[in-house]
C-alpha positions in Angstrom: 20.1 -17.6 -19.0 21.6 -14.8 -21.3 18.6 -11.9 -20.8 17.2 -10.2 -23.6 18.1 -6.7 -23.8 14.5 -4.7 -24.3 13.3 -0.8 -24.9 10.9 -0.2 -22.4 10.0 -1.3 -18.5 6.4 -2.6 -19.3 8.0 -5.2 -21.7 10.7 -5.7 -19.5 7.7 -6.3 -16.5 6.3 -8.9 -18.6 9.3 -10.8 -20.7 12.3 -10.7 -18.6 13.4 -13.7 -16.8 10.2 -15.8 -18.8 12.4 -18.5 -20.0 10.7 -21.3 -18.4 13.3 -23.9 -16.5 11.8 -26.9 -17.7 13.1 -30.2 -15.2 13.9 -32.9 -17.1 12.2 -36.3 -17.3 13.2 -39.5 -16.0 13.3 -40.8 -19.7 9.9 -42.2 -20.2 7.0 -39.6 -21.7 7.3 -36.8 -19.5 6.9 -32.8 -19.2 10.3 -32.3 -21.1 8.7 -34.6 -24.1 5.7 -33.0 -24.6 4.8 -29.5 -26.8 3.4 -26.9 -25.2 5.5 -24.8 -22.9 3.4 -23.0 -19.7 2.7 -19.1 -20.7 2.9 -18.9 -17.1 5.2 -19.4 -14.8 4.1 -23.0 -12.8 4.7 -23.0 -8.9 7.4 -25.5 -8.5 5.9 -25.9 -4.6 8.2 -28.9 -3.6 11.2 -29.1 -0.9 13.4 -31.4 -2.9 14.2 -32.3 -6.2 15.3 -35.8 -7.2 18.1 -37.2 -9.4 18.1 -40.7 -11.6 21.9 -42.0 -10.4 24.2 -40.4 -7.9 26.6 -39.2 -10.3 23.9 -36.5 -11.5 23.4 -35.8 -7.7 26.5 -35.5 -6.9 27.2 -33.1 -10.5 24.4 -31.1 -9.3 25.8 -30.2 -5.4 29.6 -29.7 -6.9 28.2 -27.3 -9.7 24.4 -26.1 -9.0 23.7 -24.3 -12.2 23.7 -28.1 -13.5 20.3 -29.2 -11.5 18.2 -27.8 -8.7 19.3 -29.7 -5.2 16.6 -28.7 -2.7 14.8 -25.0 -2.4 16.5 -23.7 0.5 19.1 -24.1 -2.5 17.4 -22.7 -5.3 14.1 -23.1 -7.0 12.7 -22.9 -10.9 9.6 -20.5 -10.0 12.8 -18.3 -7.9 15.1 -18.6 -10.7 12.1 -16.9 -12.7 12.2 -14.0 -11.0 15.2 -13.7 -9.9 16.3 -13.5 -13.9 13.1 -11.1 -13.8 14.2 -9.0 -11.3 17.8 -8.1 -12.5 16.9 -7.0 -15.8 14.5 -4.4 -14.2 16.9 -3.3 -12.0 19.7 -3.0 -14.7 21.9 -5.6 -12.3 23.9 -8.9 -13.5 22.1 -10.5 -11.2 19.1 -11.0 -8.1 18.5 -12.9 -5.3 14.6 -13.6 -4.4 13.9 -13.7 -0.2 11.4 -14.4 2.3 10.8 -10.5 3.6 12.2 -7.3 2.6 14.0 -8.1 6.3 15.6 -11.2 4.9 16.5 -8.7 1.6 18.3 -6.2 3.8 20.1 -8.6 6.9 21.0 -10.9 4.1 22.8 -8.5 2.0 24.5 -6.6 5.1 25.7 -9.8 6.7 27.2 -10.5 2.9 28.9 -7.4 2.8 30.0 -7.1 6.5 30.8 -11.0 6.8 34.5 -10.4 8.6 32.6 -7.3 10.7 33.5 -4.1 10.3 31.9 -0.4 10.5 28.6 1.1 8.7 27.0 4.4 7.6 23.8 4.6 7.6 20.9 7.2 6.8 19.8 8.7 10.1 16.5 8.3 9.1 15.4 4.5 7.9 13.0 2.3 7.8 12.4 1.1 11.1 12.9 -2.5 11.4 16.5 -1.5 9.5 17.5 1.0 11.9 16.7 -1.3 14.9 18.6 -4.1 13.1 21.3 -1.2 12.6 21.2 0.0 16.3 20.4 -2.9 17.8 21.5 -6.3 16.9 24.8 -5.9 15.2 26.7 -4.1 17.9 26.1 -7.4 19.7 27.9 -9.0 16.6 30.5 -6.5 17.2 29.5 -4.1 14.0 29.0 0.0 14.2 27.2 2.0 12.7 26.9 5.8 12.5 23.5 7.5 11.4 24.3 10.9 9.6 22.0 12.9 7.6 22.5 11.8 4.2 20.9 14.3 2.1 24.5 15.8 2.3 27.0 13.7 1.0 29.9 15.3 2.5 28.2 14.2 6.5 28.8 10.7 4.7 32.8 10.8 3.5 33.0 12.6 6.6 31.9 9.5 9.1 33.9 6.8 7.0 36.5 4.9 8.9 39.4 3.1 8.1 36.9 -0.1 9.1 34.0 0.9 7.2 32.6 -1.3 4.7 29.1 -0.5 4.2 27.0 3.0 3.1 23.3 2.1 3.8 21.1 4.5 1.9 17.2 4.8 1.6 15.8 7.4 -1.5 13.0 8.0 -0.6 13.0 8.0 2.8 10.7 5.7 5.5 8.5 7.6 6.4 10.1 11.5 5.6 10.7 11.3 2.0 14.3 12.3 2.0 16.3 11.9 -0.6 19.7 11.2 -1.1 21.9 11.8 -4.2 22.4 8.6 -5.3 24.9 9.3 -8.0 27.0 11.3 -5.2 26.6 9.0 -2.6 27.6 6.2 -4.8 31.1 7.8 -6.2 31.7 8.4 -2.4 31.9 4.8 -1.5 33.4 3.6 -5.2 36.7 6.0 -3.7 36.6 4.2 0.0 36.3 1.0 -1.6 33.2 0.5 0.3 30.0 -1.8 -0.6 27.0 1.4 -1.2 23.5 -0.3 -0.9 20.1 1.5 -0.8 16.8 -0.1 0.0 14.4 0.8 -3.5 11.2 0.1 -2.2 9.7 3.1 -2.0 10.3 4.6 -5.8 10.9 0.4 -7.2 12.8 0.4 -10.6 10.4 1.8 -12.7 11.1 5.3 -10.9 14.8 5.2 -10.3 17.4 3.1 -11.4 20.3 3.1 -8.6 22.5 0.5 -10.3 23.1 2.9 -12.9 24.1 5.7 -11.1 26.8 4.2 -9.1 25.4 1.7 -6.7 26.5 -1.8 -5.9 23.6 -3.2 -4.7 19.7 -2.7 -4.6 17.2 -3.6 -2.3 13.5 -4.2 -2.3 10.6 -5.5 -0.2 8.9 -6.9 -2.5 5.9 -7.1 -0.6 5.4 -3.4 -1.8 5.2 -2.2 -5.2 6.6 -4.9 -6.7 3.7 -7.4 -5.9 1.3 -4.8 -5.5 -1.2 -7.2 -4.0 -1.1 -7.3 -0.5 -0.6 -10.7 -0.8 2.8 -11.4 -0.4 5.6 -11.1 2.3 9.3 -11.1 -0.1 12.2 -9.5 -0.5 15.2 -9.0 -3.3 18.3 -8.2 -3.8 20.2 -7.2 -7.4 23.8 -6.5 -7.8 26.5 -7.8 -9.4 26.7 -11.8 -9.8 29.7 -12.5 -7.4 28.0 -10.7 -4.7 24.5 -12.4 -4.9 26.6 -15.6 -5.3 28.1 -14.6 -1.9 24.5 -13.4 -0.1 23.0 -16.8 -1.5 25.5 -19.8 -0.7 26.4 -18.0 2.5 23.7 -15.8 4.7 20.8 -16.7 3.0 21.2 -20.3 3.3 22.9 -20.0 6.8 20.0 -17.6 8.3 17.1 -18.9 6.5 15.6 -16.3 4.5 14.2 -17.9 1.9 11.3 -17.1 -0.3 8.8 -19.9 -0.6 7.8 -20.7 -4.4 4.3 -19.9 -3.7 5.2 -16.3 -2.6 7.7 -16.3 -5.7 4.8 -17.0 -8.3 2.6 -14.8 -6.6 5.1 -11.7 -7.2 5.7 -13.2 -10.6 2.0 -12.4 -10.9 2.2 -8.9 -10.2 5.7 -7.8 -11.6 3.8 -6.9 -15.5 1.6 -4.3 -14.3 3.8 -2.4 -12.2 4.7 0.3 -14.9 0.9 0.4 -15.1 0.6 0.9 -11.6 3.4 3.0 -10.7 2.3 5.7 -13.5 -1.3 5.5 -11.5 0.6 6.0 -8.8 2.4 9.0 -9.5 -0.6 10.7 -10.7 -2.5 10.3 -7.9 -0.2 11.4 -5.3 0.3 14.3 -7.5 -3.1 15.5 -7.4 -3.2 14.1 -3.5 -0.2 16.3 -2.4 -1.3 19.6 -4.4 -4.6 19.1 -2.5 -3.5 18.3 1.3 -0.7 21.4 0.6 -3.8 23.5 0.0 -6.1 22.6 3.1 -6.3 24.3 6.2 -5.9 21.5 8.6 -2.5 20.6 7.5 0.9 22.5 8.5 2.7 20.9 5.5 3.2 18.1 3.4 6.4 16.4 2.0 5.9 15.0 -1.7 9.1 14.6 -4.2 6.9 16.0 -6.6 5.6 19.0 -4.8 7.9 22.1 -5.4 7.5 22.7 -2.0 9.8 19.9 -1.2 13.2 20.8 -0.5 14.7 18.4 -2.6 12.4 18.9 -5.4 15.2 19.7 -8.4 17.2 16.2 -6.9 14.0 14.3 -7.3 13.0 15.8 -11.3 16.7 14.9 -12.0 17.0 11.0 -10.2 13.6 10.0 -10.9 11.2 9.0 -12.8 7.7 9.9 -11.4 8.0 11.0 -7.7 5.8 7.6 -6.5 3.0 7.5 -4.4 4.2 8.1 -0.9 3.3 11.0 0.7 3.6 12.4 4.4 2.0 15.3 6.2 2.1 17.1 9.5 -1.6 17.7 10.7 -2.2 20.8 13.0 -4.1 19.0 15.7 -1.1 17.3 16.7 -1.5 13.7 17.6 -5.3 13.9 18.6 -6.2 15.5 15.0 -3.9 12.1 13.7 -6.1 9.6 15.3 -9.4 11.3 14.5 -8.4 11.3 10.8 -7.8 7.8 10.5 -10.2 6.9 12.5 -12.9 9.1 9.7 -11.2 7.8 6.6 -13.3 5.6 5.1 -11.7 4.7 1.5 -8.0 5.1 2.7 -7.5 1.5 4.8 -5.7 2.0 8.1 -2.6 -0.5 7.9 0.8 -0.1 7.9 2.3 -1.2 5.0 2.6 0.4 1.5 2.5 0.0 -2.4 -0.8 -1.9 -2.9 -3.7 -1.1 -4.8 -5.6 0.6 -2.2 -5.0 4.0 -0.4 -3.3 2.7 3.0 -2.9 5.7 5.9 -0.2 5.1 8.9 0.6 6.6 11.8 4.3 6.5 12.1 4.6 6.9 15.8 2.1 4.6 16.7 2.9 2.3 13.9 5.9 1.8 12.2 8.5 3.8 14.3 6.9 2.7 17.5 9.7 0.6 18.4 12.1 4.2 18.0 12.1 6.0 21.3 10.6 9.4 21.5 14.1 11.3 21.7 15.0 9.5 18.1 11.9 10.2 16.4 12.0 13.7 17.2 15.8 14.2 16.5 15.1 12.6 13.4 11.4 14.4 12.6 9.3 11.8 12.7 6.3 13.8 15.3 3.1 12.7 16.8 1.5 14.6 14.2 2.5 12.6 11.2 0.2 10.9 9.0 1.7 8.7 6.1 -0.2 8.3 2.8 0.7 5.0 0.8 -1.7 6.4 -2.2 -3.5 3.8 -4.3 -5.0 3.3 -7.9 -8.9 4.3 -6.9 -9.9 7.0 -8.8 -8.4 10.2 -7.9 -11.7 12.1 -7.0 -12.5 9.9 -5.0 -9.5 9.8 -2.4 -9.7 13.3 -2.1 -13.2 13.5 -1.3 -12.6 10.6 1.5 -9.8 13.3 2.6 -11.9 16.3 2.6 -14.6 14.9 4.5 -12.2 13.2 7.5 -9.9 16.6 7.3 -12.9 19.1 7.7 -13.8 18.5 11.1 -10.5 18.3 12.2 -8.6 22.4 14.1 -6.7 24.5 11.2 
C-alpha cells in the first residue's frame, strides 16, 4: 500500500495504514462480494491462512506480498499497523512485535547479524543494557557504554568492527538526552546502523527518522497503546532493513506480535496526539511543583529550565512528554514512604498509560544493575520515577503534596 501523505499527527493517528486487507473468497458469496467495508480494523485471530490450489500456495511462499502464509509470517490486522506505524514515524516502513524486547533484540540481531562491535548509551533501559552487557558477549558481540550526551565520547569509541550506535532520548529512567541529529551524522560517516529506542517521547514528540536515524524503536506497550493493556513492540526504518529484521530474526527468535495485541494498539494509536498533549501539560505543571517543594533535592524534566539539556530538548522536540524523575532527600526510606502514601499515582513499573504510575528505579526497574553501575551511572536509592497520566492536573498534585509533606526536607 502507497500511504497517503497527510498535514497533521492526529489524522495521521487515525487514517494511516486504514486500508483494510480484505482476504479474498473462495468464489462463492463471500466477504470480498459483499458492500460494506469494516470502519474498524477486524482481528484476523487465526494461525494459518488457506489457499484454493497449490499454485496460489506456492505463489504466496515464493513472493509473500501476493497472500498471507501463516502469522508467524505476516498478518492483515499486523499489516494495519505496521502501514500505521511508518507513516507516524516518517519511515518507509515498520515491523509490529511481541514486546518492546522483541522490538529492540530483533532489530540488533538484524543489524549485527555477522557480529561485530556496539556503542551504546551508558545509561539504558534496563532489560537493554543487560541484553547489552550480558547476553551478546556470549554471542561474541561488544559493546562499549559512553555517555552520549556528548557526541564526541561516541566517534571517539567506534571501532574498525563497529556496526551499531544504540541511543535512548530521553533516557530510562534519567531523562538524558542525546543529540539526535549529531549522533546520527556520526554513524552516517562510520557507515554504521544508528538506532534509538522512542518510547519515552513516541513520534508525536520527536521524529528521529528525520533527523538522521536509520532506525526507530518503540515499546509499544507505552504511549503508543496507552492502555495498559498490551505487551508490543515496533520497529520503522527503511524497507530493506525491516525486510531483513522480519524474514530473518523475527521469524527465527519468535517475536511475534499476536493479532489480538495488534488490534488492541490499533485501538489506541488515534488518541495519542490527544494524550501526549495531556501529557506534556501535566508533567509541566508536575515538575514546576516537585522543583518547588521542600522534600525534594531536584528534579529532572526536559521541560524544566533547570534541566541541563533544556535548549536540546525546545530544539528536538515537541512537548518534553510526561516522564519525570526526582531525587527525594530522605534517601531511600523517604522513597518507600512516598509510594507507599500515594494514593492516586498507582505503584507499577511501567509507563505511558492513562494513569499517574510512580517507580522506584532501584527496586524496580534497575534492580537487576548492580549497585556500583547504578551509581556510576546516577541512578540512587533516592529516585522516584513519575510516568504522569491524563487525571486532572490538580489532582495529582494534591495526591503529591499530601504523601511529600510528611516526608524530612
Amino acid at each position: 500500500m502507497k500511504n497517503k501523505k497527510y498535514k497533521g499527527k492526529s489524522t495521521e493517528a487515525i487514517h494511516a495504514g486504514e486500508s483494510l486487507p480484505i482476504l479474498p473468497s473462495d468464489g462463492e458469496e463471500g466477504l470480498s462480494e459483499k458492500t460494506g467495508i469494516p470502519l474498524l480494523t477486524p482481528i484476523y485471530q487465526n494461525s494459518t491462512f488457506q489457499f484454493q490450489t497449490a499454485a496460489e500456495c506456492e505463489l504466496a511462499c515464493i513472493d509473500e506480498e501476493s497472500g498471507y502464509i501463516y502469522t508467524r509470517w505476516g498478518n492483515p490486522t499486523q499489516q494495519v499497523l505496521e502501514q500505521k506505524l511508518a507513516v507516524l514515524e516518517t519511515g518507509e516502513a515498520a515491523l509490529a512485535t511481541a514486546s518492546g524486547m522483541g522490538a529492540i533484540s530483533t532489530a540488533l540481531l538484524t543489524a549485527l547479524l555477522d557480529g561485530g562491535h556496539v556503542v551504546a548509551m551508558e545509561t539504558l533501559y534496563s532489560a537493554a543494557y543487560n541484553l547489552l552487557n550480558e547476553d551478546f558477549p556470549r554471542m561474541g558481540i561488544e559493546t562499549t557504554f559512553v555517555d552520549a550526551t556528548d557526541p564526541n565520547k561516541i566517534e571517539s569509541a567506534i571501532r574498525p568492527d563497529t556496526k551499531v550506535i544504540y541511543l535512548e532520548s530521553p533516557t530510562n529512567p534519567l531523562l538524558k538526552l542525546v543529540d539526535i541529529a549529531a549522533c546520527a551524522e556520526i554513524a552516517k560517516t562510520h557507515n554504521i546502523t544508528s538506532i534509538i529506542d522512542n518510547t519515552f517521547a513516541t513520534a508525536c514528540g520527536q521524529q528521529p527518522i528525520t533527523l538522521g536515524i536509520d532506525v526507530v524503536l518503540h515499546s509499544m506497550t507505552k504511549y503508543l497503546s496507552g492502555n495498559g493493556a498490551v505487551i508490543a513492540g515496533a520497529i520503522i526504518g527503511e524497507n530493506e532493513f525491516i525486510m531483513r529484521a522480519k524474514k530473518g530474526a523475527l521469524r527465527n527468535f519468535g517475536a511475534v506480535i499476536s493479532p489480538f495485541n495488534a488490534w488492541l494498539t490499533l485501538l489506541g494509536i488515534p488518541t495519542l496526539p490527544l494524550r501526549w498533549t495531556k501529557h506534556c501539560e501535566n508533567a509541566v505543571s508536575i515538575a514546576t511543583f516537585l522543583e518547588q517543594h521542600p522534600a525534594v533535592a531536584w528534579v529532572r524534566y526536559p521541560g524544566l529550565v533547570s534541566h541541563p539539556q533544556y535548549e536540546l530538548a525546545k530544539r528536538q522536540m515537541n512537548g518534553f512528554g510526561g516522564m519525570i524523575t526526582m531525587e527525594l532527600k530522605g534517601g531511600r526510606d523517604a522513597g518507600e514512604a512516598l509510594v507507599n502514601r500515594l494514593q492516586i499515582c498507582s505503584l507499577a513499573v511501567s509507563l505511558g498509560d492513562v494513569r499517574t504510575l510512580v517507580c522506584h528505579p532501584a527496586s524496580t526497574t534497575h534492580s537487576l544493575v548492580s549497585a556500583e553501575v547504578r551509581q556510576q551511572t546516577g541512578i540512587t536509592d533516592g529516585m522516584v520515577r513519575f510516568s504522569i497520566g491524563l487525571e486532572d492536573t490538580e489532582d495529582i498534585i494534591a495526591d503529591l503534596d499530601q504523601a511529600l509533606d510528611v516526608l524530612p526536607s
